[in-house]
PDB file as gemmi writes it, atoms N, CA and C in Angstrom:
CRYST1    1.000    1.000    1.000  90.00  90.00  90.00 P 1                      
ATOM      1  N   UNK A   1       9.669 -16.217  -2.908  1.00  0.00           N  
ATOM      2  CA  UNK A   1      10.467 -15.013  -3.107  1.00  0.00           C  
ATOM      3  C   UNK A   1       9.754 -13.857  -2.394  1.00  0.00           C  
ATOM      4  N   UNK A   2      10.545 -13.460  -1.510  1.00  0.00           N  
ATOM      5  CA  UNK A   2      10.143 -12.084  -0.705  1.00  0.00           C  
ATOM      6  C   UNK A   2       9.501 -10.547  -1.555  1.00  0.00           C  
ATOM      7  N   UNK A   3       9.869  -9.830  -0.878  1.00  0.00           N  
ATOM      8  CA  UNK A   3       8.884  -8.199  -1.648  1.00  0.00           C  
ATOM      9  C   UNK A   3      10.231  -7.978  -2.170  1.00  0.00           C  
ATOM     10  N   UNK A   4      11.103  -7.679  -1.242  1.00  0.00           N  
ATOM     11  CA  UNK A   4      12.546  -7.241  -1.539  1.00  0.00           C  
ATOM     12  C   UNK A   4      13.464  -8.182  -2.741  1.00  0.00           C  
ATOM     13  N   UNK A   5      12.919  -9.255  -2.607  1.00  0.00           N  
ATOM     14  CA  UNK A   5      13.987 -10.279  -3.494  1.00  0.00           C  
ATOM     15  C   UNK A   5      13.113  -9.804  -5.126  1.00  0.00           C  
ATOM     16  N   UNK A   6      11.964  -9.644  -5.495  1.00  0.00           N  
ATOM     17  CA  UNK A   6      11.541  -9.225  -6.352  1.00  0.00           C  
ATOM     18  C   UNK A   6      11.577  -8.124  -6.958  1.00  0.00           C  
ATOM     19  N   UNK A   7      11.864  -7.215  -5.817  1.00  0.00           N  
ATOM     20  CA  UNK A   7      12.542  -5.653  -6.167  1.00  0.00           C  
ATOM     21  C   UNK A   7      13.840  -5.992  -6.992  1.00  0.00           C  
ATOM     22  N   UNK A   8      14.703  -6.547  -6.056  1.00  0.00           N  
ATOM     23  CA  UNK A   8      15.935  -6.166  -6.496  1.00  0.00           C  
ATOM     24  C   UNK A   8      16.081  -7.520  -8.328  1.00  0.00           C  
ATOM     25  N   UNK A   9      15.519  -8.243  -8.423  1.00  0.00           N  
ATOM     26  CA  UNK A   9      15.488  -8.727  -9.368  1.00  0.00           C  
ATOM     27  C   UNK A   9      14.571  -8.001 -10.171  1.00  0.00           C  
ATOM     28  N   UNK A  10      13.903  -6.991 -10.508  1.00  0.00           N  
ATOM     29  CA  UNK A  10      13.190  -6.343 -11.389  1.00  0.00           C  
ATOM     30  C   UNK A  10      14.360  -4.998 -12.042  1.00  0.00           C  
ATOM     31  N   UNK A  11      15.413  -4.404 -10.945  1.00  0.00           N  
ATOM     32  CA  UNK A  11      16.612  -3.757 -11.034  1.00  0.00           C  
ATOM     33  C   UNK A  11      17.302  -4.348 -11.653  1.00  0.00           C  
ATOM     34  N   UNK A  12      17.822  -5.580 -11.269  1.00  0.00           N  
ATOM     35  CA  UNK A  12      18.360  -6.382 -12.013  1.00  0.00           C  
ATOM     36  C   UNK A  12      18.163  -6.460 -13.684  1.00  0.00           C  
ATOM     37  N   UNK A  13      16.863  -6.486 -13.889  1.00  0.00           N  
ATOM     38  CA  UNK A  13      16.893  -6.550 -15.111  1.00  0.00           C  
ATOM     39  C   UNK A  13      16.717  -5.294 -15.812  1.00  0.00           C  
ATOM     40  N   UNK A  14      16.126  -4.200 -15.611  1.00  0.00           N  
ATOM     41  CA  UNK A  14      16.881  -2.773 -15.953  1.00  0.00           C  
ATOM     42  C   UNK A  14      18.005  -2.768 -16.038  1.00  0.00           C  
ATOM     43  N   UNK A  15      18.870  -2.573 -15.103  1.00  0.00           N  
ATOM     44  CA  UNK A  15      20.364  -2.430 -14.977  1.00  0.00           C  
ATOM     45  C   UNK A  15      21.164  -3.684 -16.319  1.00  0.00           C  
ATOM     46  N   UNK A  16      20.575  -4.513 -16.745  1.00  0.00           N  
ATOM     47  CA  UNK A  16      21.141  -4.984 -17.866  1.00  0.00           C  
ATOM     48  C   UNK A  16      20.837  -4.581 -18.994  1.00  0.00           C  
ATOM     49  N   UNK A  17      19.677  -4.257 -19.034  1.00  0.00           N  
ATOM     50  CA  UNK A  17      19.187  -3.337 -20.356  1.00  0.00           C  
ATOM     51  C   UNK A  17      20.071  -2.249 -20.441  1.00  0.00           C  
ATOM     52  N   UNK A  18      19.711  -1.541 -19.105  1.00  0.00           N  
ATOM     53  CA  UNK A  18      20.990   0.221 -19.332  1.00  0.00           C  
ATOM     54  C   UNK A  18      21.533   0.114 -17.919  1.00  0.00           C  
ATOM     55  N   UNK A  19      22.682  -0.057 -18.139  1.00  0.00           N  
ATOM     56  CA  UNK A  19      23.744  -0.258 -17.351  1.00  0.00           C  
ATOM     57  C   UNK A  19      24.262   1.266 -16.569  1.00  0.00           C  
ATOM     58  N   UNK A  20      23.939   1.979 -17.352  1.00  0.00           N  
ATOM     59  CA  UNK A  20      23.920   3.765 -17.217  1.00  0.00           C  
ATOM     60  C   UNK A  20      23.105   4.535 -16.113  1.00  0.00           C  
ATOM     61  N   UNK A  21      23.929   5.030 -15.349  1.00  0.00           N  
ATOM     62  CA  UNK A  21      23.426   5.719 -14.030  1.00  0.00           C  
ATOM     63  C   UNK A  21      22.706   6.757 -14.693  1.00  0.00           C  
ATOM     64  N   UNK A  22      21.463   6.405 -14.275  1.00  0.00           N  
ATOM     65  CA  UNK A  22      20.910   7.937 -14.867  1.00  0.00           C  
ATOM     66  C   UNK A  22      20.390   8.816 -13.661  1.00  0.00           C  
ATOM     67  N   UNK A  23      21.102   9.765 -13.928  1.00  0.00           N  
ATOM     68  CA  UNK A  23      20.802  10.832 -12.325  1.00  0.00           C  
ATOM     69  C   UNK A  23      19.378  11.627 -12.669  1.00  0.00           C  
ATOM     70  N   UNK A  24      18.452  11.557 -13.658  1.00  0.00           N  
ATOM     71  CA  UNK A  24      17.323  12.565 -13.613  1.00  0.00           C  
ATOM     72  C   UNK A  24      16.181  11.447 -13.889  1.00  0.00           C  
ATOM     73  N   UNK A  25      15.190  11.532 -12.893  1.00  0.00           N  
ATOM     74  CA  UNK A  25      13.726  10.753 -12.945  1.00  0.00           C  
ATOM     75  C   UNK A  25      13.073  11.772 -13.304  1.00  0.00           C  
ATOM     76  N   UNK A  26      11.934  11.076 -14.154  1.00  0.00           N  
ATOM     77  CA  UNK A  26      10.570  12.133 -14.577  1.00  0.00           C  
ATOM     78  C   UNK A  26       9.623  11.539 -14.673  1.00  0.00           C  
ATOM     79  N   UNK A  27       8.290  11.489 -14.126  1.00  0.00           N  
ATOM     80  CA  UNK A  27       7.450  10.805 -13.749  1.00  0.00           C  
ATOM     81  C   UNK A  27       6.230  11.769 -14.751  1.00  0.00           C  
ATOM     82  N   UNK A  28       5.998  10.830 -15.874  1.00  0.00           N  
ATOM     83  CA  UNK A  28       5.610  11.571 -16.408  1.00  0.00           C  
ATOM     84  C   UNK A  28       4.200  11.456 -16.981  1.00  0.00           C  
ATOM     85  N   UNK A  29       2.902  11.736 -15.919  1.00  0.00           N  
ATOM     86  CA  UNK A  29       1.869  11.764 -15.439  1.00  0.00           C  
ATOM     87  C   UNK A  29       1.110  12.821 -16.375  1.00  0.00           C  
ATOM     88  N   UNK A  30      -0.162  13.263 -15.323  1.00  0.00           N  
ATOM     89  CA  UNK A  30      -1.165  14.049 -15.901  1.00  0.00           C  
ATOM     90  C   UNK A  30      -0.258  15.750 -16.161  1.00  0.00           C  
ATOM     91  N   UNK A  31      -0.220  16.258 -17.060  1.00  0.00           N  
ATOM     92  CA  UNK A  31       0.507  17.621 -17.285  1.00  0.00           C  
ATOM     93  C   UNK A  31       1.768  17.203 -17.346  1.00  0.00           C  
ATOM     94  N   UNK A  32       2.785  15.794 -17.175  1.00  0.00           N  
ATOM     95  CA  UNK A  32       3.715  16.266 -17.726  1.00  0.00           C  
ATOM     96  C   UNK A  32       4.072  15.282 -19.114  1.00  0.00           C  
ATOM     97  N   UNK A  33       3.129  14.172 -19.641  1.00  0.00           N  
ATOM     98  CA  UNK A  33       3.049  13.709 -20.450  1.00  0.00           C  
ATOM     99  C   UNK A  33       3.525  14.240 -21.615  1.00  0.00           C  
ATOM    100  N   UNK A  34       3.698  15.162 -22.452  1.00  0.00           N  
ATOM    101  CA  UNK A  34       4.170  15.325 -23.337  1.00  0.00           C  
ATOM    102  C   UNK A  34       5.554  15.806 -23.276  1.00  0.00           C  
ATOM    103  N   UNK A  35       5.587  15.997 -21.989  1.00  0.00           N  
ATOM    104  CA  UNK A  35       7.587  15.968 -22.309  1.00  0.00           C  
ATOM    105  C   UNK A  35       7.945  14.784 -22.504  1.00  0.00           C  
ATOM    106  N   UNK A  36       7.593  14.089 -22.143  1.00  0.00           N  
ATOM    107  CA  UNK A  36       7.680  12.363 -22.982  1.00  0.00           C  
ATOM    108  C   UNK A  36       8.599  12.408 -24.130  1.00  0.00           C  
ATOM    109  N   UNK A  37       7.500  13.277 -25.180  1.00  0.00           N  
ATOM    110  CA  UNK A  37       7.802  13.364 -26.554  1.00  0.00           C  
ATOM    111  C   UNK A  37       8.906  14.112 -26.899  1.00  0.00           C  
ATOM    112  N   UNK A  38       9.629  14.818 -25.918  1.00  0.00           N  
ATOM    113  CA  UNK A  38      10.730  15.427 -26.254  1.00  0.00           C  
ATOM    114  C   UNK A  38      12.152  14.814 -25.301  1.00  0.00           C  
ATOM    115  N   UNK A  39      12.079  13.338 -25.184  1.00  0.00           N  
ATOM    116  CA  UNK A  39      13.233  12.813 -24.515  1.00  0.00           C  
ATOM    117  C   UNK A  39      13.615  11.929 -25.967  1.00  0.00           C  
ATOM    118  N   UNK A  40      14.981  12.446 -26.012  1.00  0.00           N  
ATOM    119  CA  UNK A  40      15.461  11.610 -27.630  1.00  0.00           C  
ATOM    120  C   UNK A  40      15.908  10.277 -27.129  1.00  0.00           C  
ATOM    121  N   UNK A  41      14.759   9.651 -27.252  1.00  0.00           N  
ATOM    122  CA  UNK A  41      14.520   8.033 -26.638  1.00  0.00           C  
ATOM    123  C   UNK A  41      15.782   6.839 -27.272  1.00  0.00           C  
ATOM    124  N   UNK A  42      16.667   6.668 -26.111  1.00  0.00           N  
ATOM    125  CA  UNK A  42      17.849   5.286 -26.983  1.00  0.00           C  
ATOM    126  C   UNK A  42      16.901   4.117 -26.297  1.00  0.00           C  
ATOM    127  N   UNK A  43      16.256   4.388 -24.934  1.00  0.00           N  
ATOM    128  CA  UNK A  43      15.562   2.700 -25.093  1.00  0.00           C  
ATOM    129  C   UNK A  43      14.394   2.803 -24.077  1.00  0.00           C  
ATOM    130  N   UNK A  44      13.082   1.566 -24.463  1.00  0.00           N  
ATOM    131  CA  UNK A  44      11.939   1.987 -24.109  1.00  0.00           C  
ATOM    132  C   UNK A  44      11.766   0.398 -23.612  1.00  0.00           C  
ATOM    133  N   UNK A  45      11.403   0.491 -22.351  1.00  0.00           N  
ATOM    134  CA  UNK A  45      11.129  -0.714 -21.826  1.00  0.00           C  
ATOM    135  C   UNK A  45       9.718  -1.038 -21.380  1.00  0.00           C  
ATOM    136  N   UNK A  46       8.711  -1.710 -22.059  1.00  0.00           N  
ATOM    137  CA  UNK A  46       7.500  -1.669 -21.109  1.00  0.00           C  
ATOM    138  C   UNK A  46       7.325  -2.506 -20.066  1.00  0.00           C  
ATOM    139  N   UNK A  47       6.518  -1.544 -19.289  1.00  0.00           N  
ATOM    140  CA  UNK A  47       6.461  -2.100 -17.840  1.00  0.00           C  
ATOM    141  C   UNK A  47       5.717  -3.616 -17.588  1.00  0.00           C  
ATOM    142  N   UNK A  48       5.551  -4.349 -18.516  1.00  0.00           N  
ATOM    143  CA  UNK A  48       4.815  -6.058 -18.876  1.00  0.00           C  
ATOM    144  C   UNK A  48       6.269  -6.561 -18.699  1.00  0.00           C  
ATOM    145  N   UNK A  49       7.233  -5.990 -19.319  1.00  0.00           N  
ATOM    146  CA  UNK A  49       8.045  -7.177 -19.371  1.00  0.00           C  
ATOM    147  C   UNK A  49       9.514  -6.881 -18.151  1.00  0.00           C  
ATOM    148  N   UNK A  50       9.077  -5.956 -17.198  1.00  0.00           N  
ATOM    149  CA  UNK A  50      10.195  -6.183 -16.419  1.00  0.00           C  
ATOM    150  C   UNK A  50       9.399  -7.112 -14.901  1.00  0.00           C  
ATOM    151  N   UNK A  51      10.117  -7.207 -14.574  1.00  0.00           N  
ATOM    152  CA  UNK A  51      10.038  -8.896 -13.623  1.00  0.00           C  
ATOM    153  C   UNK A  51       9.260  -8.134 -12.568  1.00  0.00           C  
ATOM    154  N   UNK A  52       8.032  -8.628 -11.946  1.00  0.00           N  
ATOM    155  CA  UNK A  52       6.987  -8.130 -11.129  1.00  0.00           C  
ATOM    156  C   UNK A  52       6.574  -7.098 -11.062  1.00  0.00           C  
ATOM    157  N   UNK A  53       6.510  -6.286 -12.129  1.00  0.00           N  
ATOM    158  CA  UNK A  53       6.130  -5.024 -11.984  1.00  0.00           C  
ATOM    159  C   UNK A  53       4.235  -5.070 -12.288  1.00  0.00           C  
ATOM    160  N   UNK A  54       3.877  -4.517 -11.494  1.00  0.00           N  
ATOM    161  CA  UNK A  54       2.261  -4.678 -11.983  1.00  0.00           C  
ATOM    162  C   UNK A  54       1.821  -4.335 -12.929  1.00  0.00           C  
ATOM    163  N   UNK A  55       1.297  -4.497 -13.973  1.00  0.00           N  
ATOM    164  CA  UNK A  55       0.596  -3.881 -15.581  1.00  0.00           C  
ATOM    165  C   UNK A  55      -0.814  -3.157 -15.188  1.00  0.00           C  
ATOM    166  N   UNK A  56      -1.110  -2.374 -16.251  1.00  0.00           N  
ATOM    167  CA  UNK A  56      -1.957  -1.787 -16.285  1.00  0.00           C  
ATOM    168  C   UNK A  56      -3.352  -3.199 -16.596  1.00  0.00           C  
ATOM    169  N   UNK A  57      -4.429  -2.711 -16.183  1.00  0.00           N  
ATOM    170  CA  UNK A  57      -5.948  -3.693 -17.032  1.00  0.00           C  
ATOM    171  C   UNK A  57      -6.378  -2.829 -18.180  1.00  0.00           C  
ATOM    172  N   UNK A  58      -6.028  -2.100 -18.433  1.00  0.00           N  
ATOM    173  CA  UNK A  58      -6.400  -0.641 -19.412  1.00  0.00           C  
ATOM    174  C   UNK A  58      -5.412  -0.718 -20.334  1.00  0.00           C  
ATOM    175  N   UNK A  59      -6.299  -1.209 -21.697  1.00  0.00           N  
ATOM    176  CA  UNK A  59      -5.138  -1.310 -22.350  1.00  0.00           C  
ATOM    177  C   UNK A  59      -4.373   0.193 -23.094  1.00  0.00           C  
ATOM    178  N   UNK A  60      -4.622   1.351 -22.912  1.00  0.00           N  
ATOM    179  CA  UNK A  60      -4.312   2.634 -23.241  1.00  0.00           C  
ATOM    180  C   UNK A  60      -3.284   2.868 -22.493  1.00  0.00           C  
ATOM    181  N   UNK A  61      -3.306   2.127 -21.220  1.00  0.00           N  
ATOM    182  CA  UNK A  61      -2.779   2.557 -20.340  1.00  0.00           C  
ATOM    183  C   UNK A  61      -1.173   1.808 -20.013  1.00  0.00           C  
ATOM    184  N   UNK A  62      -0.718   1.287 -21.071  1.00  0.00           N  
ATOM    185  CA  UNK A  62       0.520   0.006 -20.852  1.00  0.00           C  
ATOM    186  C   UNK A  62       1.570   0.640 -19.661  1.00  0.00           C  
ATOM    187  N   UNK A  63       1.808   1.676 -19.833  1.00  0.00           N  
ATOM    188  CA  UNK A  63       2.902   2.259 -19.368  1.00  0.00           C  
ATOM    189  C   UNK A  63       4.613   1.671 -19.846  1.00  0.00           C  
ATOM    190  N   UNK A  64       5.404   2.793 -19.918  1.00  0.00           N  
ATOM    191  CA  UNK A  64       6.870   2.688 -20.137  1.00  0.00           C  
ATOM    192  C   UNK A  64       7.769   2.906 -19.030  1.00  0.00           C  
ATOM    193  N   UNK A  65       9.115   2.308 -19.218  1.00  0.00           N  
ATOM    194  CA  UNK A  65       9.996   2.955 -18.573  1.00  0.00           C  
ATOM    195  C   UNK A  65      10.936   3.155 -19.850  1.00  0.00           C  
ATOM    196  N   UNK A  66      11.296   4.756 -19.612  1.00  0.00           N  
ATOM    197  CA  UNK A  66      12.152   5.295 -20.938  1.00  0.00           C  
ATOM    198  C   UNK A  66      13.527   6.224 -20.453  1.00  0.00           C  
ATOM    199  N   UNK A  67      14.340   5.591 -21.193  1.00  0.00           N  
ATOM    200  CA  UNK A  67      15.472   5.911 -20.920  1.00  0.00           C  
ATOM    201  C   UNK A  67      16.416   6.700 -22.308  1.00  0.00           C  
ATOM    202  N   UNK A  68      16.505   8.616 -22.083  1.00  0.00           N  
ATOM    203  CA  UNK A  68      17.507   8.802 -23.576  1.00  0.00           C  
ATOM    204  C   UNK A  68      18.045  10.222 -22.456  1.00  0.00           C  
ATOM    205  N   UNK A  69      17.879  11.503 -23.256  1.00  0.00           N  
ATOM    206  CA  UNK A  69      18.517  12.558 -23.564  1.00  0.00           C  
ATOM    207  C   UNK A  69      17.462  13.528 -23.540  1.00  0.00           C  
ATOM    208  N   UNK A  70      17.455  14.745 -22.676  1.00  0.00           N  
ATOM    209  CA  UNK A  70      16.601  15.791 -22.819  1.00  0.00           C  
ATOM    210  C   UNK A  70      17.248  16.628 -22.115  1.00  0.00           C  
ATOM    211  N   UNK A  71      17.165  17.814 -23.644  1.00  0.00           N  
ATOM    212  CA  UNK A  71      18.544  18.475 -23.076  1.00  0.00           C  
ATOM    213  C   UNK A  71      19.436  18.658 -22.873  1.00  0.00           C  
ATOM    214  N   UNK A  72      20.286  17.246 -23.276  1.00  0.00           N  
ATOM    215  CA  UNK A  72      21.306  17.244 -23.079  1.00  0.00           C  
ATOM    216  C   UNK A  72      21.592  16.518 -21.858  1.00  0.00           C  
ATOM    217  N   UNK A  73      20.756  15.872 -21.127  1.00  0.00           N  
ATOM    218  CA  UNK A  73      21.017  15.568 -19.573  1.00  0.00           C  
ATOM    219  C   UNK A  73      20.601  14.204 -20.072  1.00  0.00           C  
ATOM    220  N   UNK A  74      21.273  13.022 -19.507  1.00  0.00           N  
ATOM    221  CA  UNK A  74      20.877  11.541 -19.223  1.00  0.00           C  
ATOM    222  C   UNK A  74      19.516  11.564 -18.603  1.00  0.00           C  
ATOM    223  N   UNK A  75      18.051  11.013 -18.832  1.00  0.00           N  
ATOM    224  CA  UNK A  75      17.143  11.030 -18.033  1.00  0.00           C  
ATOM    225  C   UNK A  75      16.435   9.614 -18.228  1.00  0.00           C  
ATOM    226  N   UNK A  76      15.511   9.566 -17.151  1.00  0.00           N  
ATOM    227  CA  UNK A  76      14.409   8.243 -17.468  1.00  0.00           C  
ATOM    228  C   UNK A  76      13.039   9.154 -16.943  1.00  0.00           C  
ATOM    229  N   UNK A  77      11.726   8.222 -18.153  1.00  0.00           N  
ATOM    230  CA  UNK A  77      10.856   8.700 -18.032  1.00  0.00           C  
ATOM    231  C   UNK A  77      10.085   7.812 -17.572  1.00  0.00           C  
ATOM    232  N   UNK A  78       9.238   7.953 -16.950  1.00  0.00           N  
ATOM    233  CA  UNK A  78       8.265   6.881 -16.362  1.00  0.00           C  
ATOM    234  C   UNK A  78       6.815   7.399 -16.785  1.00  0.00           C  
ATOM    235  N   UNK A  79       6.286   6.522 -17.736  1.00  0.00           N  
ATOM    236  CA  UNK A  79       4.962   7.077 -17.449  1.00  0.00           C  
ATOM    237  C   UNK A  79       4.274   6.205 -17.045  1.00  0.00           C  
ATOM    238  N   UNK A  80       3.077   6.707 -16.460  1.00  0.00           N  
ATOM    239  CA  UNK A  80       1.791   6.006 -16.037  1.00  0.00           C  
ATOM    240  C   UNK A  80       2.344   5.376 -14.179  1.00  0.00           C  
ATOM    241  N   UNK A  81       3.367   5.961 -13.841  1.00  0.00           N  
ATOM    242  CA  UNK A  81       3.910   5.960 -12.396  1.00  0.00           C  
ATOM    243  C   UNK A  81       3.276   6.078 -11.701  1.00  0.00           C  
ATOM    244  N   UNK A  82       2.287   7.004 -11.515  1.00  0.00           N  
ATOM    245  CA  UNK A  82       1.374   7.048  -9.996  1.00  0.00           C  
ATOM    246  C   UNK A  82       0.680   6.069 -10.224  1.00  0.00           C  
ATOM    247  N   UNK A  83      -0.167   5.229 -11.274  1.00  0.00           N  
ATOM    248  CA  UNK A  83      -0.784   3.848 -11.227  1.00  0.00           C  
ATOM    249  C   UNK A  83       0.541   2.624 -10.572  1.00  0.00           C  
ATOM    250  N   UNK A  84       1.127   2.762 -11.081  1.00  0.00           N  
ATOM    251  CA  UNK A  84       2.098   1.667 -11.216  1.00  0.00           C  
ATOM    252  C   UNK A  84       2.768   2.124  -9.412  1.00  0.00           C  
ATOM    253  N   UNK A  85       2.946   2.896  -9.220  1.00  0.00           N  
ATOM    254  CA  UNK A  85       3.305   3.200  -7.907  1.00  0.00           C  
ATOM    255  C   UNK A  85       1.853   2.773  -7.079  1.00  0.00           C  
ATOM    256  N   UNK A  86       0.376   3.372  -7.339  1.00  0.00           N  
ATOM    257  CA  UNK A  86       0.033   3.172  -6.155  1.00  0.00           C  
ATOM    258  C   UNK A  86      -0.351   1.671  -6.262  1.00  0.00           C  
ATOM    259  N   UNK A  87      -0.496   0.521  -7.317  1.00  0.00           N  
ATOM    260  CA  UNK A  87      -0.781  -1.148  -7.451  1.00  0.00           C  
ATOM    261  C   UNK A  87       0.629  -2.089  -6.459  1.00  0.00           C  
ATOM    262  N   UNK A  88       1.702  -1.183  -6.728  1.00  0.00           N  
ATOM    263  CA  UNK A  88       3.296  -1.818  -5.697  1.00  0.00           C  
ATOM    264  C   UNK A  88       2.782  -1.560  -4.447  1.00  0.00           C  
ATOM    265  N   UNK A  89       2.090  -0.502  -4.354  1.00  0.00           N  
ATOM    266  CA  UNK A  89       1.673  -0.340  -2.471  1.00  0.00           C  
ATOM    267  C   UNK A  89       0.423  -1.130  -2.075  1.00  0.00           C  
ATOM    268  N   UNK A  90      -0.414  -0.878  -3.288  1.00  0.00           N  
ATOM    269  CA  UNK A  90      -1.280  -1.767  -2.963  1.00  0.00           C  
ATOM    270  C   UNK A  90      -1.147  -3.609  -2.849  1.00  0.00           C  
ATOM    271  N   UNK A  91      -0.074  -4.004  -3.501  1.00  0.00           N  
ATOM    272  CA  UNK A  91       0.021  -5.616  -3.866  1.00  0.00           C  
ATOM    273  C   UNK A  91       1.456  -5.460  -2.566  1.00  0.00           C  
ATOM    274  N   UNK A  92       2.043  -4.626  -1.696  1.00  0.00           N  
ATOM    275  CA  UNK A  92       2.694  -4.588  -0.689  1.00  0.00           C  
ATOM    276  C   UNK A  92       2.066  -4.635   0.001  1.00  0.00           C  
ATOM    277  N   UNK A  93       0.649  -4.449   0.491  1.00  0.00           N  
ATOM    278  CA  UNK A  93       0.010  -4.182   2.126  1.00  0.00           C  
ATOM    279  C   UNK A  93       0.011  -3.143   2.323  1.00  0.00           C  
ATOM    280  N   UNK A  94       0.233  -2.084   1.743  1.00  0.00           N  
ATOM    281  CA  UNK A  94       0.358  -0.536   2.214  1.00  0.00           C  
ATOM    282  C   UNK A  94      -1.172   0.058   2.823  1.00  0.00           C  
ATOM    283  N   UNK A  95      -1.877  -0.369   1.676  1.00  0.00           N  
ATOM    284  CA  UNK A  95      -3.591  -0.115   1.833  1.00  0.00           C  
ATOM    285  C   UNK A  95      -3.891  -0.925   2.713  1.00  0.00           C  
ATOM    286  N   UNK A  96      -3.517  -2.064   3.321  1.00  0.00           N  
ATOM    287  CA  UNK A  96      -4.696  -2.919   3.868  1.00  0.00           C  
ATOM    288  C   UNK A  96      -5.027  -2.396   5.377  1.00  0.00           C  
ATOM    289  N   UNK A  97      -6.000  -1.509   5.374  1.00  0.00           N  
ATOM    290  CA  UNK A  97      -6.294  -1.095   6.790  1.00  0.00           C  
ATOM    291  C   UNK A  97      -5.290  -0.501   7.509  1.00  0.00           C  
ATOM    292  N   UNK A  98      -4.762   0.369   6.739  1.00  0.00           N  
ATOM    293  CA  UNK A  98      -3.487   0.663   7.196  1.00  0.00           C  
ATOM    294  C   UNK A  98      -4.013   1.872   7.661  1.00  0.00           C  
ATOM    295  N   UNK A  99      -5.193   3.030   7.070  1.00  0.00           N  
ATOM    296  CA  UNK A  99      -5.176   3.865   7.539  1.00  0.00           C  
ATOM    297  C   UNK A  99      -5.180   4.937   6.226  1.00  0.00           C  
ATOM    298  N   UNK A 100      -4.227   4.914   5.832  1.00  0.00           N  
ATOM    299  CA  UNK A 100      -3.583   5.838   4.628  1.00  0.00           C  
ATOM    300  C   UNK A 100      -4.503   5.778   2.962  1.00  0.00           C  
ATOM    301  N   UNK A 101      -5.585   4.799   3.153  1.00  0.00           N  
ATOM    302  CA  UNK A 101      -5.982   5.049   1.620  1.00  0.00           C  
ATOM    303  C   UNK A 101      -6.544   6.674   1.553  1.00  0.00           C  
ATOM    304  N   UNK A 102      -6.789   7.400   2.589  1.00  0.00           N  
ATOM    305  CA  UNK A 102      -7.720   8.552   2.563  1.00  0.00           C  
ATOM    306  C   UNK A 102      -6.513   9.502   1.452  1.00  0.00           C  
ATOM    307  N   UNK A 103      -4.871   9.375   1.630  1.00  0.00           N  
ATOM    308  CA  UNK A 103      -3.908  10.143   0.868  1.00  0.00           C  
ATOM    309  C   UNK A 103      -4.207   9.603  -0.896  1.00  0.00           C  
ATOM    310  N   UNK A 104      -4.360   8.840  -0.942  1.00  0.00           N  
ATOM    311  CA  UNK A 104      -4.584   8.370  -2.594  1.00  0.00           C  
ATOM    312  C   UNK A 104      -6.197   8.479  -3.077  1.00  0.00           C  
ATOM    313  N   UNK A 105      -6.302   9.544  -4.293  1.00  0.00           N  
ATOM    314  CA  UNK A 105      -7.970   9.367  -4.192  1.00  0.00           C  
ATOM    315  C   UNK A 105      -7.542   9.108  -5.801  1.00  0.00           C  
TER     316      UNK A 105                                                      
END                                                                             
């Protein structure tokens, strides 16, 4: 199974959990972590159990993907994203001598 065939089967299985277009991402990192706590959460998916997504080794560190209401607006929250983003680039080839690790410190 390709990079892409694993993508789109990891969507896949989001998109059955919440079928719901959600138009607002929030990546919700160092300083914005506690808006977390103010998304009126209908569903919390951790990032272990959707299909190739890389996990944390830290166990503090599980990370979510969260999907409710803030504000009044449909949103998803992502935390622990810039790990989980930079391990997809890294387990893609992005790093390998590519040049670019100097942008990620």
């Amino acid at each position: 199974m390709d990079y892409l065939d694993q993508i789109q089967e990891a969507v896949s299985f989001i998109q059955k959990l919440n079928p719901t277009e959600v138009p607002i991402g929030i990546i919700l990192g160092t300083g914005l972590g506690n808006l977390g706590n103010q998304i009126e959460v209908e569903l919390e998916i951790d990032y272990k159990d959707i299909p190739h997504f890389p996990v944390s080794t830290v166990e503090s560190h599980s990370g979510k993907l969260i999907f409710g209401t803030l504000s009044g607006k449909k949103c998803s929250g992502h935390e622990r994203a810039f790990s989980l983003l930079r391990r997809l680039l890294d387990e893609g080839g992005y790093f390998s001598g590519s040049g670019h690790e100097k942008n990620w410190a």
